[in-house]
C-alpha positions in Angstrom: -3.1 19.3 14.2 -4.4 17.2 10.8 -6.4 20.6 9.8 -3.8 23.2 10.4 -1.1 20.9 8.8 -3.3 20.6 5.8 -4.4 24.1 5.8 -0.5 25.9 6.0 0.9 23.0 3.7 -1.6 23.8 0.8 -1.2 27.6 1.5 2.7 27.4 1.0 2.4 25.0 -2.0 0.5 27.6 -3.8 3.0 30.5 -2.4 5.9 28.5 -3.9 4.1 27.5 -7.1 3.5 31.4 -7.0 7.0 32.6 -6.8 8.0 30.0 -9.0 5.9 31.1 -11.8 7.2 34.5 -11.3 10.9 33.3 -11.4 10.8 31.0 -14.4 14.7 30.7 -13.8 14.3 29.6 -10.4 11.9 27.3 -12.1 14.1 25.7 -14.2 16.3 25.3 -12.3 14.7 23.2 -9.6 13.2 21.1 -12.2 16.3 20.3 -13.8 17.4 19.1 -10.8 14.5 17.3 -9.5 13.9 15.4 -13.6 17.8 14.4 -13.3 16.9 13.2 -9.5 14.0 10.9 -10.5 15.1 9.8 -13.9 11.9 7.9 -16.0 9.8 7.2 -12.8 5.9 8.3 -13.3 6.1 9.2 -9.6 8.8 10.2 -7.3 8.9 9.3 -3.5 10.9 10.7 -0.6 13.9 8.5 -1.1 14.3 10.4 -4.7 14.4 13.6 -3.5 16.5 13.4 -0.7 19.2 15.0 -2.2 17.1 17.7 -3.8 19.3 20.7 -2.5 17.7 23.3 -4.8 14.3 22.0 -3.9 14.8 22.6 -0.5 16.7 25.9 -1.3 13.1 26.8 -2.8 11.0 25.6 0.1 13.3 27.5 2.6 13.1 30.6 0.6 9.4 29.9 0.0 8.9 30.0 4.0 10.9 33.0 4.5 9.0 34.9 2.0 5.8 33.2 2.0 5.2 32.1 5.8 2.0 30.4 6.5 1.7 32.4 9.5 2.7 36.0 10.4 2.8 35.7 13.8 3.7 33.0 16.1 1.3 31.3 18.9 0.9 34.1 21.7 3.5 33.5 24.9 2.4 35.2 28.3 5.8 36.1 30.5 6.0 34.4 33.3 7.7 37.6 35.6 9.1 41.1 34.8 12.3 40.7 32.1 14.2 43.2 30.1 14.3 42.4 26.4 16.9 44.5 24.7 16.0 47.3 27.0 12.2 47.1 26.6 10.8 46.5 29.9 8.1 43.4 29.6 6.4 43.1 32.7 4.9 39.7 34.5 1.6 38.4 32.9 2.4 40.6 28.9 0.9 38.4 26.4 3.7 38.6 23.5 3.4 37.8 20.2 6.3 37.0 17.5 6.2 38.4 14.5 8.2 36.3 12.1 6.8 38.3 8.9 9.2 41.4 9.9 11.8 38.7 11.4 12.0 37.1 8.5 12.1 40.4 5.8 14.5 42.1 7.9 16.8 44.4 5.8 19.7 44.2 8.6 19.8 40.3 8.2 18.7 39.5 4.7 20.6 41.3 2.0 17.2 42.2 -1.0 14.7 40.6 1.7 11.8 40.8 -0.8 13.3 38.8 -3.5 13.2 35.2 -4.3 16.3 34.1 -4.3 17.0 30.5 -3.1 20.5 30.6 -3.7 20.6 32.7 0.2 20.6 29.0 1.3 23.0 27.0 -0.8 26.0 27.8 0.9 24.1 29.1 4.5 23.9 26.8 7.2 20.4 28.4 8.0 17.5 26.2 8.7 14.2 26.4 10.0 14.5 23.7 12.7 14.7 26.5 15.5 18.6 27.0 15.9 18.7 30.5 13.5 16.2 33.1 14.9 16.5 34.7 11.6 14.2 32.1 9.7 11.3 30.5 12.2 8.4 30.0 9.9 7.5 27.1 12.8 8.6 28.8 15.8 11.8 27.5 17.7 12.5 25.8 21.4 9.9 24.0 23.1 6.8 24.9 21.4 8.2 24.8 17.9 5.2 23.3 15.7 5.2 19.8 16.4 3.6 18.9 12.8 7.3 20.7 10.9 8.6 17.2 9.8 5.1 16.3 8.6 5.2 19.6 6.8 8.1 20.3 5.3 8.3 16.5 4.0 4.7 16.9 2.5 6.3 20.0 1.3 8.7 18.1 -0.7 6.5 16.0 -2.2 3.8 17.7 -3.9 6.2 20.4 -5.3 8.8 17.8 -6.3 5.6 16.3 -8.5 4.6 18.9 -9.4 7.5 19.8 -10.7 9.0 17.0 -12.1 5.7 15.8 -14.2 4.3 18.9 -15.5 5.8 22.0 -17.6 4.4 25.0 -16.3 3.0 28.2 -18.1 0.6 31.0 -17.3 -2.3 31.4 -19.4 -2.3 33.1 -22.8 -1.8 36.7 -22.6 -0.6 37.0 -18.7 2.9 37.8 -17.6 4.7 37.3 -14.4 4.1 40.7 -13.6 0.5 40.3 -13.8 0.6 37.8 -10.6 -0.1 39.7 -7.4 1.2 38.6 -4.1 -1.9 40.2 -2.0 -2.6 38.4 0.9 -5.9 37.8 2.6 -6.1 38.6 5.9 -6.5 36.0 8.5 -4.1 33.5 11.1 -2.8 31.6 7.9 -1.4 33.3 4.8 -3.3 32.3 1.9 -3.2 34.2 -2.0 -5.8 37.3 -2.1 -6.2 36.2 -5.9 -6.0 32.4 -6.2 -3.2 31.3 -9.1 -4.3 29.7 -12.3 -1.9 27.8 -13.8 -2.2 25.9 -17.0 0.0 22.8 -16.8 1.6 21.0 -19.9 2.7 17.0 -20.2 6.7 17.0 -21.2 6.6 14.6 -24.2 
């Protein structure tokens, strides 16, 4: 559980940073919020973010977009059902994919745009209640390492955020970052994203 936790929780750190560095408004906005959250502190810890709403505007959007998995663990059906009039028969091996779930047009008004705001005002989480965003699954086998997750989550981009200024290099713009994905159970960047970070003085 250690390895996948580590491996989807890095993989969605860079995702965020990615979008973020594509949305520099987004961007500012988050860090304002996190730099008046933690005040002069060289560090912050989970008490100072825990009423980072933007932040975890960012990381809800972040997993809706940018899901470390596609598809959710395989279920096998136990006996013949009717799913929305698709008959399943006993012993189907089903799979879940939350990409499509998650992008849907008929849910999510501009699904392929980063816009945290969706959540400000939406009661929407990812805890397994609102089928509409299930980057861990939902009911009995939702992923039992979420908490871990999204509070690592939390964290590294609140650090991030909150000690660096971030830029692309010389001569790129935020058209120039690709969102390709590479191929595989977890969702990790085709490219991998450079970013140059500055000290705020």
């Amino acid at each position: 559980m250690l390895v996948a936790a580590t491996d989807t929780t890095s993989a969605t750190s860079v995702w965020a940073m990615t979008a973020l560095i594509k949305n520099p408004r987004v961007m500012r906005k988050v860090q304002e919020e996190i730099r008046n959250l933690g005040g002069k502190k060289d560090f912050l810890d989970e008490d100072d973010i825990q009423n980072s709403l933007y932040l975890k505007a960012v990381i809800k959007e972040t997993l809706r977009l940018y899901l470390p998995a596609p598809l959710l663990v395989p279920r096998e059906s136990r006996e013949t059902c009717i799913i929305n009039g698709y008959n399943i028969p006993a012993q189907t091996i089903l799979y879940v994919n939350v990409w499509a779930i998650q992008r849907d047009p008929n849910t999510w008004k501009n699904p392929e745009e980063f816009y945290p705001e969706r959540f400000i005002e939406s009661s929407i989480n990812f805890i397994g209640h609102d089928f509409e965003l299930i980057p861990f699954g939902a009911g009995r086998r939702i992923c039992p390492g979420m908490s871990m997750a999204v509070a690592s989550l939390e964290l590294i981009l609140a650090n991030l955020l909150y000690s660096f200024d971030w830029k692309l290099p010389q001569g790129l713009e935020k058209e120039d970052i690709d969102t390709e994905m590479l191929p595989g159970i977890t969702q990790h960047k085709k490219n991998p994203l450079y970013l140059v970070p500055n000290i705020p003085i």
